[in-house]
C-alpha positions, -999 to +999 in steps of 0.1 A: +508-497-400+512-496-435+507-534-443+476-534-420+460-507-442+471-528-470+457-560-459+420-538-453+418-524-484+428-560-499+395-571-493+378-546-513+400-557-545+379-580-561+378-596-594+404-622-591+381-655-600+386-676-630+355-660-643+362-629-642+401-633-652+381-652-684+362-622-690+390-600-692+407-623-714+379-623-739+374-582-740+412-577-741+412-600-775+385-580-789+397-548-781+430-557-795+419-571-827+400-540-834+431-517-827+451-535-849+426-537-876+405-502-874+443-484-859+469-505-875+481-504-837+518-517-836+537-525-805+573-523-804+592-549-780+567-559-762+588-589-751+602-563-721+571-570-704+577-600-678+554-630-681+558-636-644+560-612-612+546-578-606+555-543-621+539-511-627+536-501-664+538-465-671+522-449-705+523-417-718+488-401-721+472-384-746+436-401-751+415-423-733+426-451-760+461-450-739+440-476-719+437-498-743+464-499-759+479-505-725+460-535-719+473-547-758+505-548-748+511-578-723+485-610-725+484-603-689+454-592-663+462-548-657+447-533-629+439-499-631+422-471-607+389-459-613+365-434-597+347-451-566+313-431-578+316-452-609+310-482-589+276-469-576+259-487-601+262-523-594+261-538-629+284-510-640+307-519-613+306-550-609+317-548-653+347-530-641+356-551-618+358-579-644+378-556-666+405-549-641+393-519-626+392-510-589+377-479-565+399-448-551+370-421-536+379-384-553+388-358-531+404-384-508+440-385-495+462-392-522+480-419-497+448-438-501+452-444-535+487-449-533+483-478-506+451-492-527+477-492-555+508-512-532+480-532-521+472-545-556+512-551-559+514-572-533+484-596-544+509-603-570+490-580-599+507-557-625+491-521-625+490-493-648+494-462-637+500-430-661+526-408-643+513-374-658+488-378-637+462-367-664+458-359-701+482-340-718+488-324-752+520-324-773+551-345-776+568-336-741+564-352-716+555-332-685+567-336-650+560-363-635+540-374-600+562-390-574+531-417-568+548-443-589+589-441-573+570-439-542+551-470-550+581-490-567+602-488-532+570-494-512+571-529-529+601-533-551+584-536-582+599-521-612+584-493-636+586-501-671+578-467-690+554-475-721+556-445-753+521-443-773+522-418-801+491-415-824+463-417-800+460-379-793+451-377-832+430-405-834+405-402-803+413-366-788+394-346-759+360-337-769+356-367-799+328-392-793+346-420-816+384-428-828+395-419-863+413-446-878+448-435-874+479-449-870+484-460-836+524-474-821+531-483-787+570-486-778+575-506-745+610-493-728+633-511-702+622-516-668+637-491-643+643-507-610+641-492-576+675-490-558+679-518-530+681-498-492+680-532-475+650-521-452+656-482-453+630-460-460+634-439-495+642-404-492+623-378-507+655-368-527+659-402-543+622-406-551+629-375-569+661-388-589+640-417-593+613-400-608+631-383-627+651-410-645+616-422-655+602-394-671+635-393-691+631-431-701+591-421-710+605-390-731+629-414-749+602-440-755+576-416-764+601-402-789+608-437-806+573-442-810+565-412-834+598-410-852+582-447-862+545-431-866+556-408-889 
């Protein structure tokens, strides 16, 4: 039933033409330049990222410049979610689209969003997905959703936890442009879902699994302000 719902929703996943995967390509090398210029945005073993396969890459977040500083980490097409209302607007959404963005309707059943995510997975795209679930202040990292262990054995994927220290300072709640700050991003190890050979994840190992990422995001989180300040 699952992969039925999957293949649905597939067809609402655009953006995957040369065109649009040019686009991307040309925003994500402006945006990047102008972190590393106006932020002095440093990444730290960014070589963890694979070149090849599917993974979901998990940032702290702090700011709304967590996004994209995401998208400077890996050459790489993200995907992220968006709200569907943003997509009202055709030439709005139709940009967002281009960028990497796709729909989830607020208010909806979180399985929706969790099976548009797997179904971006299994068209063979990476995806960003903050685990906090939203913005959050300070330099703990709070508990995390289950959405992305639930996600990681729904496909096999692995999580790779991603530490960004600086952007809270330089574009915080409220501010209508980032300060130029010092910005560093420290990529972790991939954390890979145990194999059940078919068998459905329990609840209790999502949790252990969940778990060991927000302790690999605390750890990577850490390493990116001890070299911030």
């Amino acid at each position: 039933m699952l992969r039925c719902f999957v293949a649905e929703v597939t067809t609402k996943l655009a953006g995957q033409s040369f065109g649009n995967r040019l686009f991307y390509g040309t925003v994500r090398g402006i945006v990047v330049t102008i972190c590393r210029v106006y932020l002095r945005l440093r990444i730290v073993d960014a070589h963890k990222i694979p070149k090849t396969g599917t993974f979901i890459l998990a940032p702290s977040h702090r700011s709304t410049l967590d996004i994209p500083v995401a998208a400077a980490t890996t050459r790489r097409r993200l995907m992220y979610m968006g709200k569907d209302s943003m997509w009202k607007f055709k030439p709005i959404g139709s940009l967002l689209t281009a960028l990497g963005s796709f729909p989830v309707t607020r208010g909806s059943a979180d399985l929706e969003a969790l099976k548009r995510c797997i179904a971006v997975l299994e068209r063979g795209d990476p995806l960003v997905l903050f685990p906090e679930g939203t913005r959050h202040r300070g330099r703990i990292i709070e508990p995390l959703f289950d959405g992305a262990a639930f996600i990681a054995y729904k496909t096999g994927v692995p999580i790779i936890p991603v530490g960004i220290a600086g952007s809270e300072e330089i574009w915080p709640p409220g501010t209508k442009l980032p300060r130029p700050r010092k910005c560093v991003a420290v990529v972790g190890d991939a954390i890979y879902p145990k194999d059940l050979h078919g068998a459905r994840a329990s609840r209790e190992l999502m949790s252990e699994f969940t778990l060991e990422l927000q302790k690999s995001l605390q750890a990577v989180f850490d390493q990116a302000f001890q070299l911030l300040d």
